[in-house]
Structure formats: C-alpha cells, structure tokens
C-alpha positions, 0 to 999 in steps of 0.5 A: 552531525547527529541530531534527535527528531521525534518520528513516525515511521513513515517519516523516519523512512522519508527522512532517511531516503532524503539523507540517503541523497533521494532525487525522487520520491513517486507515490499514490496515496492510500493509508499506511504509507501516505505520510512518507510522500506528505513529510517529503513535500513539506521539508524544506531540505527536499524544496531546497534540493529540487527532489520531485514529490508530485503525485502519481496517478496511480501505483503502476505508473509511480513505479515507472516513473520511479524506474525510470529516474533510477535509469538515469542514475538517480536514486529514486523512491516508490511508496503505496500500500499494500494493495497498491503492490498489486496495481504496481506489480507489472512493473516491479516484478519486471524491474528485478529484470530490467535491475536497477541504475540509481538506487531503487527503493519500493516501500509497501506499507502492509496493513495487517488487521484491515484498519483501512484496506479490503484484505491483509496481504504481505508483501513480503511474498512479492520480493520473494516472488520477484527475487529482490532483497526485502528490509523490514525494520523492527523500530523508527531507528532501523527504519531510517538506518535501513534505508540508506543501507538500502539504496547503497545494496540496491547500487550495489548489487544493480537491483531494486529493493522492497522495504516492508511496513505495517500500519503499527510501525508506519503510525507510531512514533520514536527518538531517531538520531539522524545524521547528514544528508548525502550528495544526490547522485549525478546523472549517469545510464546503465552499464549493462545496456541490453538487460533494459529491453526485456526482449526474451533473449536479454531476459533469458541472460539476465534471469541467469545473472538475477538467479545468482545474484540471488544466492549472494544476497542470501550471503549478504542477509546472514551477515548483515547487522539487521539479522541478528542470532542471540543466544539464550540459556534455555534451549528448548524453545528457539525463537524466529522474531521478524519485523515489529514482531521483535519488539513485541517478543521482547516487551515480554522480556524486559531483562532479557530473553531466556530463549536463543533467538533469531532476529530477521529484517532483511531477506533473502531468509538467512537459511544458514542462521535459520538451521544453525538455530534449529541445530540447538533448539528443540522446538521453534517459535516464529513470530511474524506479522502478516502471513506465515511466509517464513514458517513455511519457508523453514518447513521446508528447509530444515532437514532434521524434524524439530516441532515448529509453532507459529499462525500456522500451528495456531499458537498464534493467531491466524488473522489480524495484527500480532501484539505483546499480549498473543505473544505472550500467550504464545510463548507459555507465559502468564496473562496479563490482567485484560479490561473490558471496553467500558459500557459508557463508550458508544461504538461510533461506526465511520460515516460520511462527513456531515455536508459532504456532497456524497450524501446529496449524490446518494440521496438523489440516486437510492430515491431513483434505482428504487423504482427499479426492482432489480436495480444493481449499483457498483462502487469503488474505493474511496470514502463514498464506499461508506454509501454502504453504511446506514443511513443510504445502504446505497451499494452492492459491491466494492471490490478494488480501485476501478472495479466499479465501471467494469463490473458494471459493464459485465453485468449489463453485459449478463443482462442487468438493467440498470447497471449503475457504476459509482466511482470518485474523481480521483479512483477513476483517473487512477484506474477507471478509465481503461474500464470506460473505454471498454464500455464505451467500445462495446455501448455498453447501458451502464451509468456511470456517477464520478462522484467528484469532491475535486481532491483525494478525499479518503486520504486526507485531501491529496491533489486529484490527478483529473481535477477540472478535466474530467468532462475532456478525458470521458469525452475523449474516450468516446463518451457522447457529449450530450450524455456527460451531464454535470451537477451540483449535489446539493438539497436545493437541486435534488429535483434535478439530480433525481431527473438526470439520474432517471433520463441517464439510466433510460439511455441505452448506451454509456452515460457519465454524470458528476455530481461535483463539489469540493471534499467539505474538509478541503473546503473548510482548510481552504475557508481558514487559509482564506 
C-alpha cells in the first residue's frame, strides 16, 4: 500500500532501509547523518521488528559491527558523516575484500560548506578508492527508492554499498510515496567462505573477482533508472549534473532544459553515457557538489578534446556548496536580483550554553595556565572546542576526534611544559583512549581534562559510550588512582578547580581530571520529563 510522509532525507534514507527489511542500523553521531539512527529509535516499526539501533562507540567499530551482522545474512545499516568515513576506513575499504553476505549499506553524509566539520571532503572519492557502487540521490523520493535498490545490488552482486549525502539533502524535507516493508532476511553465512579471512592469498583471489565484479557494475550503472541521458535542442553545451546538483540545474529551467543532459546518481561513472554525451556536444558543464571527482574522471576519458567547464575550470566555485544561483552564473544566464543581509540583523557567533558546565572548566583552567608563559592547551571535537571563541580564547588547536591527548603527548615529548589536553567524555571513548595508554606507557607530563557533561552534547544528547565509567577505563589503562581526580565544575568550587588544575599540572607524569556535570540542555529535558 502506498502511503505519503513528509520527510528529511535522512528520514527518507531511514525509512526506506526499514522498508528495505533493515535488522541493524550501526551509527556514531555527528551532523549531517545523525537524524537516520534517531528517526530509526523512534519508529515504532523498528521497536516491533527488534531492529538493533544502539549507538556505536565510534565509526570503525559501527562499521564492523555492521559487517558482521551482513555475515549473518542480515541486512545491515552504517551511518556517520563524512569525516567519520575517515575513522571508518579500515574496515570499509577492507569490506570491498571480505564483500558482503546480508545487504550492506554505508551512509556518508558530506557537508560541503563545513556548517559543522573541520574540512569538505567527498566520499565519493572512498567508493571509487575501495571500488564498490556508490548512490547519490538528487531528491527525498530517490533517496528512499535508492535504498532498497540499494540492499538488493549489494546481495546481488555480494558487496557493500556507499550511499552519499550532503547536508542540503540530509536537512530539507519532501512528500515521499513509501510502499511496504519487506520481510527481514533470515540468518544464513557466506558461500564464498575464504574471502572473509583476508590472508594475502584469498586477497589475492578476491581482488581478481572484485576488479571484474567492478566492470559489471559499471554495466549496471549505465542502465540503471537513477542515470538518466536527456536529450536537448541545443548542443552546444552538454551537461553532466550529479546529486543535488540535478535539482539546482533544473530550477533554472522550469519548462525544461534546452541542453542534452546527463543525470548521474549511481557510480561506478557511466563512461558509455559520459562519451555518448560528448560525441554530440561541443562543450561540457559538470555540475557536482564537493570535489571535481567526475570532471576529472571525463578528462581523462574522453578521447577526442572537447573544452570541459566545471570547479576546476572556475565556472563554478571551488569551495563550499553549490546552489541554483552559481549554476546559473555557470550556465550563462542572467542573475537573479541579490539582497544584501539587513543591517538590523546582528550576526550572533555560536557560543557555549549559558550554565553549561564547560564554562566553569574553562574559567578554572585559563585562570591557571595563565601563570604559565609558555602554557600550551590541546582540545578536541565537541561542543567545548567553542573554548576557542571569545570570552575564554581557552585553546590552542582542534584537530580531529582524539587529537587532543596525542598531541599533547608529542609535545611534551619536544619539551612543552605544560601539555594540557581537553577532550569531552564521549570523544575520549570514541577515539581518546589509544592515545592515553600511549601517555601513560611512556609517563608522559601531560594533563588530561575530560570535560564530562555525562551525554554527546554536540549533537543533540545521544547516549555517551563511557558515562559512569570513566574513573575504571583511565584506571584500567594505567592511570595512578590518586591522579584521576573528579570535580564539579561550578562557581562555588572554583577555588578547588583552580588547586587541582595547578597540583595536576606540577605532576611529572600522566594526570586525568573530569570536571563533570550533566550537558545543562540534557538536563533541562530531563527536569521537564520529571
């Protein structure tokens, strides 16, 4: 039966993998891609099926987890965003050897623009590194229709699948017709036994296979429904639109586009269509967010010279997100009419939450390492790397998850002194805790503050993989008791902050302090359900 919903992408994804006969959904949050795990939780479908939608302590760990439920014939779900792929990629790029048994789908959800990440990386790049299939849906339908279509070539053809989003698709919302869930598979394991112990000479076999594999579903992407070659009057320009990148080339031509053109969201790139669009054109416009992968790609493949415009041409911007308007520029027309910001709208930075117990830690800590003159402080993602931002300017560097504690380790290992390292309860679980034992192996004068607000504040209050246990993890990596020292960050003990900062720094070996408190926003959802 078909039915109408209004939804986010994300959702539309989420949904159509629950319909798809989804038994696992595995997931670290982080901004694009966190609302496909969350609309998961609170389905009831999903609660009635048993589908699995804990949290995952981090990427790589969700994408094994994720692997080893396609092993037993599961079909299984991997969602994180785009720098996560990077934390992930071990395991992923390894899981184009081992291949898959149950359906596999890994979700990147790409943030061109950097609203919420520290670069603008395209994990387009990844599936064509690790040669599997790669979807990106250019509407909220296609995303939800993609995915079954999805899980059944990832069975199909025994290998996992790389959906890409960005954060305009994740974010915005749409009509979708969905039709009935699918029965979740049963369990059942691998026919092809060997190729899941990746010792060099099964490695060596399956590469063979996957290098082949890889040619047949190059095949499969130039007759798939999602790559579609329209054909146009004009041909003196041709168009090559991927993703999201569709729907803003075709704003622009509400009664049609005058140009031949070449809608791609599904990869392996359709070569055959890309040089059947360049025999009839005299020039080509690629239009893709993120990086310039596919311009590059048709550089190199296309035979004949024919002048191609793209990022890397300059027609369209290098950096940042693509919208209806640079297309435009792009594609010769005229502007639309642009209006300045208003002079009566205050730009408003983001800043840490009023009460939030961050502020406290911060306070106690700036107050300390300024009696220091060559005091250096290392933070870590989350929402305190906002210590950077007036009023504290508190940090030195925020690099990516976990960098805090190692390079406060190599510094003090070049002679800094202090080294102090600021990293929140669930960054540390995720990432944090290799570089600890590292630290602590060595005895390394570092002073470690795990901010603990006893949730994963940035992203909206998911559960924290150490919550209540982090005393017992530093101590069990080697920690010395009496220097895993625990306060309250709150005015009144600011006094005793300030001293255990100072006596922990003066420690010529590896000290954890955690100033904990409940996220004040966590704590205020809490109060109400009270």
């Amino acid at each position: 039966m078909i039915k109408k919903e209004l939804l986010l992408g994300d959702e539309a994804l989420a949904l159509g993998a629950v319909h798809a006969g989804l038994s696992g959904v595995y997931a670290y949050p982080g901004t694009p891609s966190t609302e496909i795990t969350e609309y998961i939780q609170g389905l009831p479908l999903a609660r009635e099926r048993g589908i699995h939608s804990n949290w995952s302590t981090n990427e790589k760990t969700a994408m094994e987890e994720a692997l080893g439920m396609s092993f037993a014939g599961k079909r299984a779900l991997v969602c994180m965003k785009h720098v996560g792929m990077n934390v992930a990629a071990d395991a992923f790029v390894n899981s184009a050897m081992t291949g898959a048994n149950g359906g596999l789908m890994v979700v990147a959800a790409d943030d061109p623009s950097m609203h919420s990440s520290q670069n603008e990386q395209d994990s387009r790049f990844y599936g064509k590194f690790a040669l599997v299939p790669v979807f990106e849906p250019s509407c909220q339908q296609e995303t939800y229709e993609m995915t079954g279509y999805g899980f059944d070539l990832s069975e199909r053809f025994r290998i996992p699948v790389l959906m890409r989003l960005t954060t305009r698709m994740a974010h915005s919302r749409a009509v979708v017709e969905t039709r009935d869930a699918k029965t979740q598979n049963e369990k059942s394991y691998p026919a092809e036994a060997r190729q899941w112990v990746l010792m060099p000479g099964n490695s060596r076999a399956r590469y063979k296979v996957l290098i082949e594999d890889y040619r047949k579903l190059e095949e499969e992407a130039a007759s798939s429904r999602f790559n579609r070659l329209s054909d146009g009057p004009d041909k003196s320009m041709g168009i090559i639109a991927c993703g999201i990148a569709y729907n803003y080339l075709m704003e622009n031509f509400p009664d049609g586009c005058p140009y031949p053109v070449l809608k791609i969201s599904q990869y392996p790139l359709p070569t055959a269509l890309v040089k059947r669009l360049a025999a009839e054109c005299e020039s080509l416009l690629v239009i893709e967010e993120g990086q310039p992968m596919v311009e590059e790609m048709i550089r190199g493949i296309l035979g004949t010279p024919i002048p191609i415009k793209g990022r890397l041409s300059g027609e369209l911007p290098r950096t940042g997100e693509l919208n209806p308007d640079c297309v435009r520029e792009a594609l010769g027309l005229e502007a639309h009419a642009r209006h300045d910001a208003s002079e009566l709208v205050v730009p408003r930075p983001p800043a840490l939450c009023m009460g939030c117990g961050h502020r406290d830690m911060y306070k106690a800590l700036t107050e300390v390492v300024r009696e220091y003159p060559d005091s250096k402080v290392f933070s870590d993602i989350g929402c305190y790397t906002l210590g950077w931002l007036a009023p504290f300017h508190a940090i030195d560097t925020c690099v990516d998850m976990g960098a805090s504690i190692t390079m406060a380790k190599g510094a003090a290992d070049a002679g800094q002194h202090p080294a102090v390292a600021v990293i929140g309860d669930s960054t540390f679980t995720h990432s944090g805790m290799t570089g600890l034992l590292d630290a602590v192996n060595e005895k390394s004068p570092i002073t470690v503050i795990i901010s603990d607000n006893l949730t994963t504040g940035m992203t909206g209050g998911q559960d924290s993989a150490g919550t209540g246990r982090l005393e017992q993890i530093c101590a069990g990596i080697g920690v010395e008791p009496d220097h895993i020292r625990v306060v309250v960050p709150l005015p009144k003990n600011m006094d005793e902050m300030r001293r255990i900062i100072r006596e922990e720094i003066e420690y010529p070996g590896v000290s954890v302090i955690i100033p904990r408190r409940e996220c004040i926003q966590t704590a205020k959802r809490h109060n109400a359900k009270k």
